[in-house]
C-alpha positions in Angstrom: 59.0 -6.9 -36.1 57.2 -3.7 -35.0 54.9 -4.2 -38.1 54.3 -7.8 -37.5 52.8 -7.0 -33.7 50.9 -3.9 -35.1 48.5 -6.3 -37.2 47.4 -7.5 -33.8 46.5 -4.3 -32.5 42.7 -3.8 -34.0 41.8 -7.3 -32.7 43.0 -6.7 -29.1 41.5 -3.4 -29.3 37.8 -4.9 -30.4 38.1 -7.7 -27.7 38.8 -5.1 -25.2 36.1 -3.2 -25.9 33.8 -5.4 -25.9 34.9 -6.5 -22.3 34.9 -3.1 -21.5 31.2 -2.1 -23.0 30.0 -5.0 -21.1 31.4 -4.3 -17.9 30.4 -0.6 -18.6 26.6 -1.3 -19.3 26.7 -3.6 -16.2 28.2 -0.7 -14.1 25.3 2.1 -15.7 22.8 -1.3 -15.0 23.8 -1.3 -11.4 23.8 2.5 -10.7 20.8 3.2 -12.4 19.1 0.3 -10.2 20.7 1.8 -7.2 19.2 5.1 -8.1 16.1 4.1 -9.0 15.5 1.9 -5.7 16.6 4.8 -3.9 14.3 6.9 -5.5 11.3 4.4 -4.6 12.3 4.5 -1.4 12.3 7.9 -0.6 9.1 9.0 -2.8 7.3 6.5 -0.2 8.1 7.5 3.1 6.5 4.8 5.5 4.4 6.7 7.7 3.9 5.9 11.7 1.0 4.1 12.2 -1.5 6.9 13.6 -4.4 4.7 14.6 -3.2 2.5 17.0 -2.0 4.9 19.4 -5.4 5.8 19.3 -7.4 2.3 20.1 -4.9 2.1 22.7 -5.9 5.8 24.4 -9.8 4.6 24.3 -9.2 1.3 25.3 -7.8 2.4 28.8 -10.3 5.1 29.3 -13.1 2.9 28.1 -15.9 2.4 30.8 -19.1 0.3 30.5 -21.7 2.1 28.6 -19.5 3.9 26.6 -19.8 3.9 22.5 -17.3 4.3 20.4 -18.7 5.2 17.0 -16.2 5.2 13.4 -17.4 7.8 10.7 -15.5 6.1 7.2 -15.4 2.2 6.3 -11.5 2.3 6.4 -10.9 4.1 9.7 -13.7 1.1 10.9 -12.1 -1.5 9.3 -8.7 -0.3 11.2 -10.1 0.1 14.5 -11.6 -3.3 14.3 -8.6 -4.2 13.9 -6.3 -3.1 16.3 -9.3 -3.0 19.1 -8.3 -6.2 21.1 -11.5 -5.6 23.8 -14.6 -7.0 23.5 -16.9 -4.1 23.4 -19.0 -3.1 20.0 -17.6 -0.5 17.7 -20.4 1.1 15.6 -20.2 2.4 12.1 -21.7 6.3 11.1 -23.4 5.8 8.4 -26.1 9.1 7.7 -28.6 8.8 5.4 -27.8 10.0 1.4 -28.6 13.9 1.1 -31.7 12.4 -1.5 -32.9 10.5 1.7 -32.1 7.3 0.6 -29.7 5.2 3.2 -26.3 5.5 3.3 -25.6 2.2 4.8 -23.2 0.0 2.6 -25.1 -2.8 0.3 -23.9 -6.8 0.6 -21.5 -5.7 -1.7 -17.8 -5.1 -1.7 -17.0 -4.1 1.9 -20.5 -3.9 3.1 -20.7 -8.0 2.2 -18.4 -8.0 5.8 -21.0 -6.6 8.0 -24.3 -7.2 5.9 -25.2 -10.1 8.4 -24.7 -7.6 11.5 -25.9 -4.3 9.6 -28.3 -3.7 12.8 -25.5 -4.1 15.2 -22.9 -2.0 13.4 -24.4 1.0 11.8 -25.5 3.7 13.3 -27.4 6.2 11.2 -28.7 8.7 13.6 -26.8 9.4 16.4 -30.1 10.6 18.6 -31.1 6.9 17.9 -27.7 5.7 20.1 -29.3 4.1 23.5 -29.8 6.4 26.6 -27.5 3.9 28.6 -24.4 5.6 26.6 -22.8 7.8 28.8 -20.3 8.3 27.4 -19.6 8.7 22.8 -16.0 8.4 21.4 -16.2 10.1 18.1 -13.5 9.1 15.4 -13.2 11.1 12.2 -10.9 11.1 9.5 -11.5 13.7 8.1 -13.7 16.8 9.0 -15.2 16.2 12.2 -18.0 18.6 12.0 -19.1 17.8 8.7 -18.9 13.9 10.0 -20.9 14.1 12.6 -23.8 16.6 13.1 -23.9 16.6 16.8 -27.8 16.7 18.1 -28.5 19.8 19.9 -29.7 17.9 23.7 -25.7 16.4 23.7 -22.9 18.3 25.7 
């Protein structure tokens, strides 16, 4: 009897194997998805959003007269966007260090703007209107390398 039973042994064995290598490579499937998700999510942290804060600081303080002036595309492009008053934010945009100008061309993100280019860039800042009382300066990066202040401003 005990011989009859062992020749179904090998086949129960292969099918539960197979059921068990399947359930096995779904289980490494799942962990490794769980790790790997994990992963993603910690290797990009969301960071608070710094720039609002800061549109909202200058909008209450903002007076008549007052210019608030943007030295990169991106930080402009954010504070045009979150800047929910009516007043005109102007773009820094020096000239090239070969002279030539360093305002965007109608392409890319300069094809935004092109149509206001005298309204939004700013490429002097002794050229800024004597009825500005008042400058708000926003750098992202090295402010003093951003803006070369002129030597008549306090």
């Amino acid at each position: 009897y005990f011989f009859f039973s062992s020749l179904s042994i090998p086949p129960l064995l292969a099918a539960l194997l197979t059921r068990v290598k399947k359930a096995f490579c779904g289980f490494c499937f799942l962990v490794f998805t769980l790790l790997f998700g994990y992963g993603l999510y910690h290797n990009n942290p969301t960071r608070k959003d710094e720039f609002k804060p800061l549109v909202n600081y200058i909008n209450t303080r903002y007076q008549p007269n007052d210019a608030v002036i943007v030295s990169k595309m991106f930080d402009y492009l954010s504070y045009v966007y979150y800047n929910r008053r009516d007043y005109r934010t102007f773009l820094y945009t020096p000239p090239n260090a070969d002279g030539t100008s360093g305002r965007p061309n109608a392409y890319g993100f300069g094809s935004l703007f092109y149509a206001q280019a005298d309204q939004t860039y700013i490429d002097n800042l002794t050229t800024l209107s004597k009825r500005h009382h008042r400058v708000w300066l926003i750098s992202g990066g090295n402010f003093c390398r951003d803006y070369p202040l002129p030597p008549e401003w306090q």
